[in-house]
N, C-alpha and C positions, 0 to 999 in steps of 0.2 A: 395595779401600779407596779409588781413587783417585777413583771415582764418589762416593762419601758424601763426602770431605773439600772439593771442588768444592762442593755447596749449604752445605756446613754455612758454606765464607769466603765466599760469596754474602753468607746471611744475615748475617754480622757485617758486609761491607763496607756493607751497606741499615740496620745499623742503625748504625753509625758517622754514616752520610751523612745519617742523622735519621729521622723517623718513618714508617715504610714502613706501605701499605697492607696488609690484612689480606687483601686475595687475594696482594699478594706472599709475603706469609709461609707464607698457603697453597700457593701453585706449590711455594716453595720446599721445604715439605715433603711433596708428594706425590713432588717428583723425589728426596727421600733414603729415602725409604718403598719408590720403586719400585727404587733401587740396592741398597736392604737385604733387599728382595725375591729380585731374581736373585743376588745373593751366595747367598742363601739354599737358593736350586734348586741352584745351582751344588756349593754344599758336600753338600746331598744328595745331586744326581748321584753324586760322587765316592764318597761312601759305599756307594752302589747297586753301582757298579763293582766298590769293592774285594769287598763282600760279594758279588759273582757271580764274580772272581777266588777269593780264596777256595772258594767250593762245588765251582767246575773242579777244584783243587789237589787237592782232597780227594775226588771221586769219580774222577780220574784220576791215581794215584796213582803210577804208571811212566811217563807219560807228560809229560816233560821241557817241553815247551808251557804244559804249563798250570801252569806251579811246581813248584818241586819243595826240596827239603831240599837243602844247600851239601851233607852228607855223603856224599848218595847221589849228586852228582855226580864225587864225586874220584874220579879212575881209572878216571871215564867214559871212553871211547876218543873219540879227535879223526879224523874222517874225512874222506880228498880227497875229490873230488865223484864220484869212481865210486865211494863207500865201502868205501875200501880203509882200513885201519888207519895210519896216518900219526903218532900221539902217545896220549899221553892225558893227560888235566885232573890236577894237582898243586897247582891253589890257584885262588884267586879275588882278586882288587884289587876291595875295595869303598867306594865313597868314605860319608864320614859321612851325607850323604841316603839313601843306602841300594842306590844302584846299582851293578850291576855295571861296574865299568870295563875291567877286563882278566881275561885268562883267562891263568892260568901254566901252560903247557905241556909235557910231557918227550916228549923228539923223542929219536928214536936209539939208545934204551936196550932193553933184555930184560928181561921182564917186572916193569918197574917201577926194576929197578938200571939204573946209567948213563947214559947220554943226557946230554944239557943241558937248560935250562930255557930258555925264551923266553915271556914276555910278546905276547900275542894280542889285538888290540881285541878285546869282546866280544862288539861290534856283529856282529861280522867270523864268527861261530860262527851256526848255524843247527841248534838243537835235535830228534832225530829220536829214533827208536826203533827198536832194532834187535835183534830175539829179543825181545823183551820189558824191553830194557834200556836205561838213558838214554846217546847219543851226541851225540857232536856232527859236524857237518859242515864245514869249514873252509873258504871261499873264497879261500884265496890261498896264497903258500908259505912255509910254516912254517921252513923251512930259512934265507930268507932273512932270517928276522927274529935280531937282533942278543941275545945269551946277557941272560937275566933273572939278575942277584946281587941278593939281598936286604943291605942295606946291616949293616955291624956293629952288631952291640945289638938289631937287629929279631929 
């Protein structure tokens, strides 16, 4: 948006300042023609991506990589980096744009009872597949990260 608002207070400053020529007017609007241009490509691109995003999710349907359903992750297993079973996924922190922030964890518990919870950058997770099933791989120690409490009323 920053490239079109640039000619467009060109032109008013030219016509403030008095009678501008008509190739200026021209420049001026070839340069908002070609900003409105590549917005243009741009907002396609984007579109092209998600719909190739998309088509992966859906012909690779186990495979955590390419998208997957928030349901079919919970109680994914969380793995060290020798994929040894270390936690597994109990929630997801998604901010309002849509990303995942954090990954909520249960560490220490038996099949699914006990343990505690801990909050995992999400960054910090590397999506894999194991038996056919979505996991995650953990680069750091889970152990040391400090107990996840959901606040009262959440």
């Amino acid at each position: 948006m920053r490239s079109i608002r640039l000619p467009l207070t060109v032109a008013a400053a030219l016509l403030l300042a008095g009678p501008a020529s008509a190739q200026d007017m021209q420049n001026l609007l070839d340069q908002a023609g070609k900003a409105l241009d590549q917005a243009g490509r741009r907002v396609q691109q984007g579109y092209e991506d998600t719909a190739k995003a998309i088509d992966q999710a859906i012909a690779n349907p186990q495979d955590p990589a390419y998208g997957s359903l928030a349901t079919r992750l919970i109680r994914s297993d969380v793995l060290d980096s020798a994929q040894r079973p270390i936690g597994e996924i109990a929630d997801f922190v998604i901010a309002p744009n849509g990303q995942v922030l954090l990954a909520i964890i249960r560490i220490g518990g038996t099949l699914g009872v006990g343990g505690r919870l801990v909050a995992a950058d999400y960054g910090q997770l590397e999506p894999v597949l194991v038996k056919g099933h979505p996991a995650f791989v953990y680069k750091g120690d889970l152990g040391a990260l400090p107990d996840y409490k959901v606040a009262a009323g959440n």
